[in-house]
mmCIF file of the C-alpha atoms, coordinates in Angstrom:
data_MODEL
# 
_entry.id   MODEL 
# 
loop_
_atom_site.group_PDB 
_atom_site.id 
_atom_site.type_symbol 
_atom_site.label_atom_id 
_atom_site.label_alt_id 
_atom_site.label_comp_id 
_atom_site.label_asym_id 
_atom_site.label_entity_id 
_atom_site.label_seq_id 
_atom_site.pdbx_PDB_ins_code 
_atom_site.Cartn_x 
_atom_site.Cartn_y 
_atom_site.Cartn_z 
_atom_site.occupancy 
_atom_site.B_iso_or_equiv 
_atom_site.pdbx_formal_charge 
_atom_site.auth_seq_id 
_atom_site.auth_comp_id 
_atom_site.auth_asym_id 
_atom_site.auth_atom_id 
_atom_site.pdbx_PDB_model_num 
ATOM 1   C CA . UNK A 1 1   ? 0.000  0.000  0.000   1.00 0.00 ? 1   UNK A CA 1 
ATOM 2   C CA . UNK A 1 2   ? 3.128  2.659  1.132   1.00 0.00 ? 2   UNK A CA 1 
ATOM 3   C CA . UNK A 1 3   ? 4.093  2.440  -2.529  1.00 0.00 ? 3   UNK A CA 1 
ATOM 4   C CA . UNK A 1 4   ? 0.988  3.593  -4.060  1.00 0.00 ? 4   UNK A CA 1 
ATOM 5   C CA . UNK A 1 5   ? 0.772  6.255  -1.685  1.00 0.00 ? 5   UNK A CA 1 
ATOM 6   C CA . UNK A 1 6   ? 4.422  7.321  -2.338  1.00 0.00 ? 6   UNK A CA 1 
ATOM 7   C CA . UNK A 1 7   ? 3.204  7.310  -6.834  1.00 0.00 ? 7   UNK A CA 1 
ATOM 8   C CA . UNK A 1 8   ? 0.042  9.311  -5.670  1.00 0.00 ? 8   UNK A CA 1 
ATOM 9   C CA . UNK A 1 9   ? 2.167  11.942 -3.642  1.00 0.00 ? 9   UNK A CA 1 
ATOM 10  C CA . UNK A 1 10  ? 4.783  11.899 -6.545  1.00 0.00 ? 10  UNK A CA 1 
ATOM 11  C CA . UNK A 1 11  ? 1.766  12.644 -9.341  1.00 0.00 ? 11  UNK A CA 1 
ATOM 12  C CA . UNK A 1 12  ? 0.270  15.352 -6.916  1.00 0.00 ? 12  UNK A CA 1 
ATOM 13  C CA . UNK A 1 13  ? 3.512  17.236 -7.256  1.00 0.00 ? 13  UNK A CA 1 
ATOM 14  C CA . UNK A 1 14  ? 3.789  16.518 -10.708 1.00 0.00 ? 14  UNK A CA 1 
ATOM 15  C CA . UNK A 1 15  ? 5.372  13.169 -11.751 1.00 0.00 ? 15  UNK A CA 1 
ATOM 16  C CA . UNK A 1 16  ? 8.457  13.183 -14.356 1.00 0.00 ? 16  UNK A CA 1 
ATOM 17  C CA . UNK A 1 17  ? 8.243  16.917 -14.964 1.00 0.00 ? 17  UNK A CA 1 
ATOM 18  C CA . UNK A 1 18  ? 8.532  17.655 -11.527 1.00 0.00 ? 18  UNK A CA 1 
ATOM 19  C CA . UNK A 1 19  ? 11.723 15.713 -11.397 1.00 0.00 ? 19  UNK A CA 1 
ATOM 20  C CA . UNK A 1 20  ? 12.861 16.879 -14.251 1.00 0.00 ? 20  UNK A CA 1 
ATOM 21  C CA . UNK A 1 21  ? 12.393 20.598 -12.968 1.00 0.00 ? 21  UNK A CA 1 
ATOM 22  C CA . UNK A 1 22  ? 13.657 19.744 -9.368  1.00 0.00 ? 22  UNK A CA 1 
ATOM 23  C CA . UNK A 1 23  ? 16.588 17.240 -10.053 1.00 0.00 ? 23  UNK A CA 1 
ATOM 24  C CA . UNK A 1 24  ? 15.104 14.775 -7.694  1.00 0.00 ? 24  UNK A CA 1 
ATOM 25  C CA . UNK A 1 25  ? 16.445 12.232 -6.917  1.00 0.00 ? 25  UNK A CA 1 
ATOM 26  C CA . UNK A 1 26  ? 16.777 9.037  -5.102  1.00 0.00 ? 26  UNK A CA 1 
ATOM 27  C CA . UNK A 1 27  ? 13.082 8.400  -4.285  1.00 0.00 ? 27  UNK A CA 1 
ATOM 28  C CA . UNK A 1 28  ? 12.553 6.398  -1.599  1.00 0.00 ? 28  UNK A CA 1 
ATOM 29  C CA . UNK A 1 29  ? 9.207  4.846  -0.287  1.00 0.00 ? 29  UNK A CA 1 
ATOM 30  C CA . UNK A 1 30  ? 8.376  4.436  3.286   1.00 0.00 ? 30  UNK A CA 1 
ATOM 31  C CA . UNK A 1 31  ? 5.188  3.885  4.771   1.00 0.00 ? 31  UNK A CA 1 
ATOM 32  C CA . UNK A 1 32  ? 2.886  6.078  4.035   1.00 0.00 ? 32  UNK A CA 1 
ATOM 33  C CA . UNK A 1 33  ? 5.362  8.438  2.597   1.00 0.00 ? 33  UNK A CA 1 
ATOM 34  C CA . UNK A 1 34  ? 8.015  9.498  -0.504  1.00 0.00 ? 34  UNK A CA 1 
ATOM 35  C CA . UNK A 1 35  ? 10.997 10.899 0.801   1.00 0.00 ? 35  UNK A CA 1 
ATOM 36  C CA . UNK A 1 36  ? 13.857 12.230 -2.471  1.00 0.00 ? 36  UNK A CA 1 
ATOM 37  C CA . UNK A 1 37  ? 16.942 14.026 -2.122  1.00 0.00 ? 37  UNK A CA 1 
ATOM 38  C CA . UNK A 1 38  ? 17.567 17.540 -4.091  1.00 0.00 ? 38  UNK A CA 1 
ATOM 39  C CA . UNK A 1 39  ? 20.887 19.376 -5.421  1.00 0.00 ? 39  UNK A CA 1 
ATOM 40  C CA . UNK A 1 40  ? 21.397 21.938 -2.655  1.00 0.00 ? 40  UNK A CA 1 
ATOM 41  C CA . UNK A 1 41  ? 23.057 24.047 -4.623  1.00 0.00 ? 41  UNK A CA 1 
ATOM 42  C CA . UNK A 1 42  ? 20.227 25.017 -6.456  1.00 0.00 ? 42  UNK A CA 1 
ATOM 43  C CA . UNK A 1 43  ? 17.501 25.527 -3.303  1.00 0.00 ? 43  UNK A CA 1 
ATOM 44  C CA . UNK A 1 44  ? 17.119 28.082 -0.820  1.00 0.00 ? 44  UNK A CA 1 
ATOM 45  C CA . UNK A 1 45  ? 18.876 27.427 2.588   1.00 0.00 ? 45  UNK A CA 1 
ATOM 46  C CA . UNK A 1 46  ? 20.611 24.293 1.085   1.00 0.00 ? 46  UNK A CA 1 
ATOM 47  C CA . UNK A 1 47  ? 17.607 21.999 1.503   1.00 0.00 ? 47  UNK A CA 1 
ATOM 48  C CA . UNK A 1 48  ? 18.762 18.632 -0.064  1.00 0.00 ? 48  UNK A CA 1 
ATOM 49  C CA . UNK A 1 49  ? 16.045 16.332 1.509   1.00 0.00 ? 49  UNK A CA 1 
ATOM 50  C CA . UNK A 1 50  ? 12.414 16.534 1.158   1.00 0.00 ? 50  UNK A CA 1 
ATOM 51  C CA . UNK A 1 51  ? 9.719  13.977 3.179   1.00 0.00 ? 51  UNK A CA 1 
ATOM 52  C CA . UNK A 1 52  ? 6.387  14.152 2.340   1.00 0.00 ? 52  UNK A CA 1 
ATOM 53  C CA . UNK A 1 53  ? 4.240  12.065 4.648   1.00 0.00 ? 53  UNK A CA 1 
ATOM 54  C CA . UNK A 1 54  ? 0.208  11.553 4.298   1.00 0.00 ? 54  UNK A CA 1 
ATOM 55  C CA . UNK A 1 55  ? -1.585 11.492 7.601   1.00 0.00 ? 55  UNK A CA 1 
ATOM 56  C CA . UNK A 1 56  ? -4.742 9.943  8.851   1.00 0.00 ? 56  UNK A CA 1 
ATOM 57  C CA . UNK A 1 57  ? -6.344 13.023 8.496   1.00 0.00 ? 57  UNK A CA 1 
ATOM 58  C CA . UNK A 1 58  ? -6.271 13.002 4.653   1.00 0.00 ? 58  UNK A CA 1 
ATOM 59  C CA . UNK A 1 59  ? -3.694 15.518 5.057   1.00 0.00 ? 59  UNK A CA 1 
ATOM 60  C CA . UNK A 1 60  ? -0.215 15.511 4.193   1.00 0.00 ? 60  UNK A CA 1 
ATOM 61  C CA . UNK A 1 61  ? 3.209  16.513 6.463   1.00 0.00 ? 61  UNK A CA 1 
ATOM 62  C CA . UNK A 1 62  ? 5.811  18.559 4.637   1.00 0.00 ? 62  UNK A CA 1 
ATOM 63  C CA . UNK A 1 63  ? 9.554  17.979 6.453   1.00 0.00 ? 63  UNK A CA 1 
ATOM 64  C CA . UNK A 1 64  ? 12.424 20.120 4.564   1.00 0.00 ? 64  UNK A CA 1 
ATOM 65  C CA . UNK A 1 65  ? 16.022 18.825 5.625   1.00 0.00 ? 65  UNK A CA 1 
ATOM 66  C CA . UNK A 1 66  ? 19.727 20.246 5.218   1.00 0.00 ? 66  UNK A CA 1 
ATOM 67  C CA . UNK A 1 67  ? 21.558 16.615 5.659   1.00 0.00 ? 67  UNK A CA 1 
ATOM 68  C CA . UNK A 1 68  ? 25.782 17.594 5.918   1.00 0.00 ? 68  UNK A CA 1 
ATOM 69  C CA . UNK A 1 69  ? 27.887 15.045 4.503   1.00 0.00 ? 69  UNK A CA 1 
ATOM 70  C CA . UNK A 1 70  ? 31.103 13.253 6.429   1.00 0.00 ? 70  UNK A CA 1 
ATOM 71  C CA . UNK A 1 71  ? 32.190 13.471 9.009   1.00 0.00 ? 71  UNK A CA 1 
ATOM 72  C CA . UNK A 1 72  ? 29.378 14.390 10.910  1.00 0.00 ? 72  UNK A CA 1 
ATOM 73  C CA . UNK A 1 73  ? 26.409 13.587 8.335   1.00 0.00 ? 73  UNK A CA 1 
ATOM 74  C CA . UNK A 1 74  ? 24.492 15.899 10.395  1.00 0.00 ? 74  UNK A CA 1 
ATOM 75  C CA . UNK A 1 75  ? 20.938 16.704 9.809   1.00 0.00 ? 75  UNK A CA 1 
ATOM 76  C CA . UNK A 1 76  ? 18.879 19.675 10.543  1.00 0.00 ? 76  UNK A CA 1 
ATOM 77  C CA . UNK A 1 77  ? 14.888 20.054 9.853   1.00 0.00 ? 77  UNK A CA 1 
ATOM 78  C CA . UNK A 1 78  ? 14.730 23.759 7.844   1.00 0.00 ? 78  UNK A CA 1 
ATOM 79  C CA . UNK A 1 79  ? 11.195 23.751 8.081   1.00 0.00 ? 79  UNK A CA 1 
ATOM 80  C CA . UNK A 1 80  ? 7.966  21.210 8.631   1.00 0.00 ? 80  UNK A CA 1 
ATOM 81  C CA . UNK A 1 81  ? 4.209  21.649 7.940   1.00 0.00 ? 81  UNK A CA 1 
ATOM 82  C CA . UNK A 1 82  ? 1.313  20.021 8.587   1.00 0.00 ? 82  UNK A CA 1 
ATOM 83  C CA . UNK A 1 83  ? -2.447 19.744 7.425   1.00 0.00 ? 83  UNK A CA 1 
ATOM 84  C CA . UNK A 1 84  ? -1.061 20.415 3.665   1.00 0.00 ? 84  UNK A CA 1 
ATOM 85  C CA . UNK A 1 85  ? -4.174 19.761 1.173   1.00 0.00 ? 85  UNK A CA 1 
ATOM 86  C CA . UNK A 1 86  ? -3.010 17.284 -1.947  1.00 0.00 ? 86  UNK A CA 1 
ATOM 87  C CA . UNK A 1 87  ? -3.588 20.511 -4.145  1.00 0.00 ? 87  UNK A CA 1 
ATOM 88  C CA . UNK A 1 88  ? -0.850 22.856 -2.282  1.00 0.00 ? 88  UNK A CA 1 
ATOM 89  C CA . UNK A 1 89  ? 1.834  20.526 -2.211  1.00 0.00 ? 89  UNK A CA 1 
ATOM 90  C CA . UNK A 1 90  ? 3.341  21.674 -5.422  1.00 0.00 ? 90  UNK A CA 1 
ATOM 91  C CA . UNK A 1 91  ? 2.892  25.817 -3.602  1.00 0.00 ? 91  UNK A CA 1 
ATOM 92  C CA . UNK A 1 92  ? 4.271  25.038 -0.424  1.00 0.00 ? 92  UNK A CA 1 
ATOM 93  C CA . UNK A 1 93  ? 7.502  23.140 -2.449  1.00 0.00 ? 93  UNK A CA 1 
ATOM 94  C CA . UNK A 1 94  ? 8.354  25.912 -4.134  1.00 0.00 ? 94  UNK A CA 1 
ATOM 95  C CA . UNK A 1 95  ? 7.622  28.321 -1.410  1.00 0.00 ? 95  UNK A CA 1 
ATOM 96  C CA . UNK A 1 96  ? 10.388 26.548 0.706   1.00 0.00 ? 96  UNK A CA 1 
ATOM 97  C CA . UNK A 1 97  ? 12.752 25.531 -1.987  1.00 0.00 ? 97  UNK A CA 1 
ATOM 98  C CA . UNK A 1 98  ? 12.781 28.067 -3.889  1.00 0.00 ? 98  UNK A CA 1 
ATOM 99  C CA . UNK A 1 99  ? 12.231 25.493 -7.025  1.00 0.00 ? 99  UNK A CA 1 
ATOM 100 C CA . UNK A 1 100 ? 9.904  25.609 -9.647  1.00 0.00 ? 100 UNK A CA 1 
ATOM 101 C CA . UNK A 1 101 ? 7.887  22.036 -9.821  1.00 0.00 ? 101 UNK A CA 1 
ATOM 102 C CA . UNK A 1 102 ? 6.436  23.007 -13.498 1.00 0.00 ? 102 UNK A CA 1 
ATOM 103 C CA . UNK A 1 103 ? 6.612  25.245 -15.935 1.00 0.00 ? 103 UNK A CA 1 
# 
Protein backbone atom coordinates (compact mmCIF):
# COMPACT_ATOMS: atom_id res chain seq x y z
CA UNK A 1 0.00 0.00 0.00
CA UNK A 2 3.13 2.66 1.13
CA UNK A 3 4.09 2.44 -2.53
CA UNK A 4 0.99 3.59 -4.06
CA UNK A 5 0.77 6.26 -1.69
CA UNK A 6 4.42 7.32 -2.34
CA UNK A 7 3.20 7.31 -6.83
CA UNK A 8 0.04 9.31 -5.67
CA UNK A 9 2.17 11.94 -3.64
CA UNK A 10 4.78 11.90 -6.54
CA UNK A 11 1.77 12.64 -9.34
CA UNK A 12 0.27 15.35 -6.92
CA UNK A 13 3.51 17.24 -7.26
CA UNK A 14 3.79 16.52 -10.71
CA UNK A 15 5.37 13.17 -11.75
CA UNK A 16 8.46 13.18 -14.36
CA UNK A 17 8.24 16.92 -14.96
CA UNK A 18 8.53 17.66 -11.53
CA UNK A 19 11.72 15.71 -11.40
CA UNK A 20 12.86 16.88 -14.25
CA UNK A 21 12.39 20.60 -12.97
CA UNK A 22 13.66 19.74 -9.37
CA UNK A 23 16.59 17.24 -10.05
CA UNK A 24 15.10 14.78 -7.69
CA UNK A 25 16.45 12.23 -6.92
CA UNK A 26 16.78 9.04 -5.10
CA UNK A 27 13.08 8.40 -4.29
CA UNK A 28 12.55 6.40 -1.60
CA UNK A 29 9.21 4.85 -0.29
CA UNK A 30 8.38 4.44 3.29
CA UNK A 31 5.19 3.88 4.77
CA UNK A 32 2.89 6.08 4.04
CA UNK A 33 5.36 8.44 2.60
CA UNK A 34 8.02 9.50 -0.50
CA UNK A 35 11.00 10.90 0.80
CA UNK A 36 13.86 12.23 -2.47
CA UNK A 37 16.94 14.03 -2.12
CA UNK A 38 17.57 17.54 -4.09
CA UNK A 39 20.89 19.38 -5.42
CA UNK A 40 21.40 21.94 -2.65
CA UNK A 41 23.06 24.05 -4.62
CA UNK A 42 20.23 25.02 -6.46
CA UNK A 43 17.50 25.53 -3.30
CA UNK A 44 17.12 28.08 -0.82
CA UNK A 45 18.88 27.43 2.59
CA UNK A 46 20.61 24.29 1.08
CA UNK A 47 17.61 22.00 1.50
CA UNK A 48 18.76 18.63 -0.06
CA UNK A 49 16.05 16.33 1.51
CA UNK A 50 12.41 16.53 1.16
CA UNK A 51 9.72 13.98 3.18
CA UNK A 52 6.39 14.15 2.34
CA UNK A 53 4.24 12.06 4.65
CA UNK A 54 0.21 11.55 4.30
CA UNK A 55 -1.58 11.49 7.60
CA UNK A 56 -4.74 9.94 8.85
CA UNK A 57 -6.34 13.02 8.50
CA UNK A 58 -6.27 13.00 4.65
CA UNK A 59 -3.69 15.52 5.06
CA UNK A 60 -0.21 15.51 4.19
CA UNK A 61 3.21 16.51 6.46
CA UNK A 62 5.81 18.56 4.64
CA UNK A 63 9.55 17.98 6.45
CA UNK A 64 12.42 20.12 4.56
CA UNK A 65 16.02 18.83 5.62
CA UNK A 66 19.73 20.25 5.22
CA UNK A 67 21.56 16.62 5.66
CA UNK A 68 25.78 17.59 5.92
CA UNK A 69 27.89 15.04 4.50
CA UNK A 70 31.10 13.25 6.43
CA UNK A 71 32.19 13.47 9.01
CA UNK A 72 29.38 14.39 10.91
CA UNK A 73 26.41 13.59 8.33
CA UNK A 74 24.49 15.90 10.40
CA UNK A 75 20.94 16.70 9.81
CA UNK A 76 18.88 19.67 10.54
CA UNK A 77 14.89 20.05 9.85
CA UNK A 78 14.73 23.76 7.84
CA UNK A 79 11.20 23.75 8.08
CA UNK A 80 7.97 21.21 8.63
CA UNK A 81 4.21 21.65 7.94
CA UNK A 82 1.31 20.02 8.59
CA UNK A 83 -2.45 19.74 7.42
CA UNK A 84 -1.06 20.42 3.67
CA UNK A 85 -4.17 19.76 1.17
CA UNK A 86 -3.01 17.28 -1.95
CA UNK A 87 -3.59 20.51 -4.14
CA UNK A 88 -0.85 22.86 -2.28
CA UNK A 89 1.83 20.53 -2.21
CA UNK A 90 3.34 21.67 -5.42
CA UNK A 91 2.89 25.82 -3.60
CA UNK A 92 4.27 25.04 -0.42
CA UNK A 93 7.50 23.14 -2.45
CA UNK A 94 8.35 25.91 -4.13
CA UNK A 95 7.62 28.32 -1.41
CA UNK A 96 10.39 26.55 0.71
CA UNK A 97 12.75 25.53 -1.99
CA UNK A 98 12.78 28.07 -3.89
CA UNK A 99 12.23 25.49 -7.03
CA UNK A 100 9.90 25.61 -9.65
CA UNK A 101 7.89 22.04 -9.82
CA UNK A 102 6.44 23.01 -13.50
CA UNK A 103 6.61 25.25 -15.94
Amino acid sequence: MSKTIATTILQQLGGNRFIAMTGAKNLVTEENALIFRLPENLTQNRINKVGIYLEPSDTYRMKFFRQEGAPTFAIDVVAELDDIYCEDLQRIFTQITGLDTHL
